[in-house]
VMD Tcl script that builds the backbone (N, CA, C; Angstrom):
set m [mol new atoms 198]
animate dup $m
set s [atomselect $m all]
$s set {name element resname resid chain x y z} {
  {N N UNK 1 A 35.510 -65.862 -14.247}
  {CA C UNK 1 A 34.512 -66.897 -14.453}
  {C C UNK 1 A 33.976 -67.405 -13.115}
  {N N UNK 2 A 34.820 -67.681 -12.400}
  {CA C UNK 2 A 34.501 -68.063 -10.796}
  {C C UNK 2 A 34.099 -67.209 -10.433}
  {N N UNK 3 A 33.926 -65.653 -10.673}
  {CA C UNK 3 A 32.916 -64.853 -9.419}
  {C C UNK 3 A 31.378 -64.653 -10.550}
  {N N UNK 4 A 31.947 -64.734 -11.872}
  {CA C UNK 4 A 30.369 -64.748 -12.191}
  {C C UNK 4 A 29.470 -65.627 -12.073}
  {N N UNK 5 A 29.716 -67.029 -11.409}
  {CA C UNK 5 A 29.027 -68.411 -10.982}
  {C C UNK 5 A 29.032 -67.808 -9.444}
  {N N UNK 6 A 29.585 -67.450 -8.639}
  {CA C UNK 6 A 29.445 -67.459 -7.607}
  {C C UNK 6 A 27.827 -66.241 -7.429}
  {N N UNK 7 A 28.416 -64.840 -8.081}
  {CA C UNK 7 A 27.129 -64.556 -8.180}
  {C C UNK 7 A 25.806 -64.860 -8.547}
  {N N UNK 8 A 25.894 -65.717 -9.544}
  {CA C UNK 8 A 24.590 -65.835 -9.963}
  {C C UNK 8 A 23.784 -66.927 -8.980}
  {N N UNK 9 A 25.386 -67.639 -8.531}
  {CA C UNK 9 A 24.367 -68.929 -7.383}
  {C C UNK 9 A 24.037 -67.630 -6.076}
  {N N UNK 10 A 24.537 -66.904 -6.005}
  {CA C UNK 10 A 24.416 -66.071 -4.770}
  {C C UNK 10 A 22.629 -65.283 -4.759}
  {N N UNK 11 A 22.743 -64.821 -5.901}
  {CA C UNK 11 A 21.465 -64.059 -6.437}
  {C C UNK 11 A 20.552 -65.054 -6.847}
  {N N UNK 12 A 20.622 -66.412 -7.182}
  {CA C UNK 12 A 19.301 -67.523 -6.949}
  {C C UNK 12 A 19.292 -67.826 -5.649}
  {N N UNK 13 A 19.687 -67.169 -4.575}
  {CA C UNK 13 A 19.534 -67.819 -3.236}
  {C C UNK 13 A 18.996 -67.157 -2.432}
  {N N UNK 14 A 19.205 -65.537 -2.666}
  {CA C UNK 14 A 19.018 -64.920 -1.654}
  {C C UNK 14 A 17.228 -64.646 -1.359}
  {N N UNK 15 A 16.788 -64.561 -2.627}
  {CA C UNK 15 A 15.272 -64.317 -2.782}
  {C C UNK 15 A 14.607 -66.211 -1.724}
  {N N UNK 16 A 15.066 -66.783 -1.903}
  {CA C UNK 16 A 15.015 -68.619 -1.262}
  {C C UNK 16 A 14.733 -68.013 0.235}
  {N N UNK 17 A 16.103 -67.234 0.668}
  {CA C UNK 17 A 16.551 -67.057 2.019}
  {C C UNK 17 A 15.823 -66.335 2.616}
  {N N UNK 18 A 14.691 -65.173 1.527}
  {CA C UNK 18 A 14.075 -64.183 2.069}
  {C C UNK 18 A 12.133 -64.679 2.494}
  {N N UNK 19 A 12.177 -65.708 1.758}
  {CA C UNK 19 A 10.964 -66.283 1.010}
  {C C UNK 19 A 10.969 -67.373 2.258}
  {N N UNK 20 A 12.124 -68.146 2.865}
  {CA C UNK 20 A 11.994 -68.671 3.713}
  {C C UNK 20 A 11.039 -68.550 5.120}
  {N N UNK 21 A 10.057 -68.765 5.907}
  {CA C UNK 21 A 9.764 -68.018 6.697}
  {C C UNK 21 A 9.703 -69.368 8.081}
  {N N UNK 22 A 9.822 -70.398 8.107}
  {CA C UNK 22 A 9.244 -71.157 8.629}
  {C C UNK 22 A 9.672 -70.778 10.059}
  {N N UNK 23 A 11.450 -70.396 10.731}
  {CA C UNK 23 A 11.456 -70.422 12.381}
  {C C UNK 23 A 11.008 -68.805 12.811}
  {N N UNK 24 A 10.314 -67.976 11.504}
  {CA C UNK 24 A 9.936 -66.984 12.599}
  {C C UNK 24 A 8.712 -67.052 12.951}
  {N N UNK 25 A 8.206 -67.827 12.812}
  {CA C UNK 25 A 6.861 -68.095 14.119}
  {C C UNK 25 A 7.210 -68.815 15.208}
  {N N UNK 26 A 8.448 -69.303 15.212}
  {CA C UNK 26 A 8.966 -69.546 16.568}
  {C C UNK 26 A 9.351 -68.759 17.115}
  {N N UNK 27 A 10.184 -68.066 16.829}
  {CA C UNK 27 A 10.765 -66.317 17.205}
  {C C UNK 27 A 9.704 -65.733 17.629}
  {N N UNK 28 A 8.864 -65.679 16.966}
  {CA C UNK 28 A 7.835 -65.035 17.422}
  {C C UNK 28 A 7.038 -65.381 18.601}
  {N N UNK 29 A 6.824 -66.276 18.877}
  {CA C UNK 29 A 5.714 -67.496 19.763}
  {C C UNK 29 A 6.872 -66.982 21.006}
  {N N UNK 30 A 8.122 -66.981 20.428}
  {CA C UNK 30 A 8.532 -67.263 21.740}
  {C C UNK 30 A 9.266 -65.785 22.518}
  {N N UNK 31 A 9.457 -64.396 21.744}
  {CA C UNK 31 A 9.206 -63.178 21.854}
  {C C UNK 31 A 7.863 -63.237 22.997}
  {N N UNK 32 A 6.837 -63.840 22.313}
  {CA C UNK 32 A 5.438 -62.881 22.953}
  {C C UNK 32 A 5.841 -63.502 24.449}
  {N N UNK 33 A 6.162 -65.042 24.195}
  {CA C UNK 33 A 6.022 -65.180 25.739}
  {C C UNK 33 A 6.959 -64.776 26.970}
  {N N UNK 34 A 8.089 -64.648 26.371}
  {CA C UNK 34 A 8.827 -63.633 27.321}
  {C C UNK 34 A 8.163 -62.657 27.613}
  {N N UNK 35 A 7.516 -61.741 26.537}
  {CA C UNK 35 A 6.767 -60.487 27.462}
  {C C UNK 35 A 5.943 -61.018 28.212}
  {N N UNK 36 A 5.178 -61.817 28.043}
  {CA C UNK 36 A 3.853 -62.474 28.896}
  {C C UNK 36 A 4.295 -62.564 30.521}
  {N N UNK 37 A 5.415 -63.194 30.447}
  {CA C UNK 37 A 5.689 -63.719 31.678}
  {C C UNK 37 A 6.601 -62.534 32.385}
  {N N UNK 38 A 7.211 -61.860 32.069}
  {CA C UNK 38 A 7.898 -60.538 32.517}
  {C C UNK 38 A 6.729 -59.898 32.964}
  {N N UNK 39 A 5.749 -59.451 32.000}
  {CA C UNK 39 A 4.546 -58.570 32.889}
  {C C UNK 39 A 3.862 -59.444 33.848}
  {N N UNK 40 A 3.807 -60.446 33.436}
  {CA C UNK 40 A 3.313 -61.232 35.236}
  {C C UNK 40 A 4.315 -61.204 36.271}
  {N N UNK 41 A 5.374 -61.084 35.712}
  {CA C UNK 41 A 6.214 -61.433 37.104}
  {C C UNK 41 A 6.301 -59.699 37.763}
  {N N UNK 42 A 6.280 -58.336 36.734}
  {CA C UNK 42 A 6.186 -56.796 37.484}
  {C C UNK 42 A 5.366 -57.082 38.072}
  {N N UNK 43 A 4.133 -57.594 37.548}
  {CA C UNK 43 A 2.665 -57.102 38.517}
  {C C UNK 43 A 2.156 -58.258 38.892}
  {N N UNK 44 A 2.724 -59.142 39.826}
  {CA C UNK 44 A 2.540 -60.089 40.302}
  {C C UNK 44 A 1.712 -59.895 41.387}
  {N N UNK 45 A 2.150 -59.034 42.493}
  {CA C UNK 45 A 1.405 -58.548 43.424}
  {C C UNK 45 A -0.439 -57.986 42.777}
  {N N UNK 46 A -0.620 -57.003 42.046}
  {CA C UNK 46 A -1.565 -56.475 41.811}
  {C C UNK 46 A -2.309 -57.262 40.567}
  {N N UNK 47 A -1.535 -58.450 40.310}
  {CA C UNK 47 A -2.556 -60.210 39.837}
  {C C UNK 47 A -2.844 -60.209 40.864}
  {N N UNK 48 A -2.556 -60.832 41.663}
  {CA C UNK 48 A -2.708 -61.661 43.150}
  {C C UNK 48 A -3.434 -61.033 43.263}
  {N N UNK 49 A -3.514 -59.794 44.274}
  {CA C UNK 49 A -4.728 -59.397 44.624}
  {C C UNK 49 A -6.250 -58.938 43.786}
  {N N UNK 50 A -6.092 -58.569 42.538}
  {CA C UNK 50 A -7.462 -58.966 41.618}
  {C C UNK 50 A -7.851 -60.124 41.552}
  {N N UNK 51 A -7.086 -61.177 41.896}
  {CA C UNK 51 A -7.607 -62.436 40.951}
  {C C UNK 51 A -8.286 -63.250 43.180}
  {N N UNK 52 A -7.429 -62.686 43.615}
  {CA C UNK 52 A -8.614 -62.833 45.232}
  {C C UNK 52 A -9.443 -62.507 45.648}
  {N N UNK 53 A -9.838 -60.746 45.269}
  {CA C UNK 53 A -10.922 -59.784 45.048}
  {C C UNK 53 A -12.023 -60.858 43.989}
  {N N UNK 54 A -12.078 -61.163 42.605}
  {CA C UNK 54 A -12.746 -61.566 41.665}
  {C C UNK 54 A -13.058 -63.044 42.709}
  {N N UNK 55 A -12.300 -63.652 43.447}
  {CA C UNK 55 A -12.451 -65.097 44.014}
  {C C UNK 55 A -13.783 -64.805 44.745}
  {N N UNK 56 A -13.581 -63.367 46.158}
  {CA C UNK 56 A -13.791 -63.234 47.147}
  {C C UNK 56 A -15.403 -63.019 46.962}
  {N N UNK 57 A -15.285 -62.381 45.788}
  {CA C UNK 57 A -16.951 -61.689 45.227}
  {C C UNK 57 A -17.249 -62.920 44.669}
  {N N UNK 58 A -16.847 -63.769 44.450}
  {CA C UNK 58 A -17.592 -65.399 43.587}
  {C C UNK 58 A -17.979 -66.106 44.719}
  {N N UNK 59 A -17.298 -66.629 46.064}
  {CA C UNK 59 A -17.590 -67.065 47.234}
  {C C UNK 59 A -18.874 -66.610 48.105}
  {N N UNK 60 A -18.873 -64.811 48.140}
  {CA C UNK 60 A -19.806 -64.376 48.789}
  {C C UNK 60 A -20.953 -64.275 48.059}
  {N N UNK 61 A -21.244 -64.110 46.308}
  {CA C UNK 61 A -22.593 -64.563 45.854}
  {C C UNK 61 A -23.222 -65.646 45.940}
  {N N UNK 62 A -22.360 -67.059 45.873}
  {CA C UNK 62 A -22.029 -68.580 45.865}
  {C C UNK 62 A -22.646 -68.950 46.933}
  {N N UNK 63 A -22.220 -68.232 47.880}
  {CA C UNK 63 A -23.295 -68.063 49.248}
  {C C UNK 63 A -24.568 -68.244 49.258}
  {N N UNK 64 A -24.535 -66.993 48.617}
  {CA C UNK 64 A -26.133 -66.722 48.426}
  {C C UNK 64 A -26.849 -67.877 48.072}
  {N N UNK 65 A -26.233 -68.273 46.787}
  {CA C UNK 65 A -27.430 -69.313 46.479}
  {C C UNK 65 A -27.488 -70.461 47.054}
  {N N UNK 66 A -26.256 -71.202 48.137}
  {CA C UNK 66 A -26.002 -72.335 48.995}
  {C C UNK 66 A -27.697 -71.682 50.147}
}
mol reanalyze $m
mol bondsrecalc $m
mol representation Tube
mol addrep $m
């Protein structure tokens, strides 16, 4: 009698447990940003220097129109 109550509360729960979704968009949110910041931190160097190149060409048109 006790394991056929235990199952049946077991089997109204599990579909609850599956149906649940609410902390994996935290999991998730927080997955992406580990990758985010790992690939900035490999290619840190070759940020840096695009994002001085993209500066360097904004300064010298910027020019122009000063």
């Amino acid at each position: 009698m006790m394991t056929e109550r235990f199952g049946m509360e077991y089997e109204a729960k599990v579909p609850d447990f599956w149906q649940e979704d609410t902390a994996v968009g935290v999991v998730e949110i927080i997955l992406i940003l580990v990758v985010l910041i790992s690939l900035v931190l490999i290619f840190k160097k070759q940020l840096t220097a695009l994002v001085k190149g993209i500066f360097a060409q904004i300064n010298s048109a910027a020019s122009g129109i000063y």
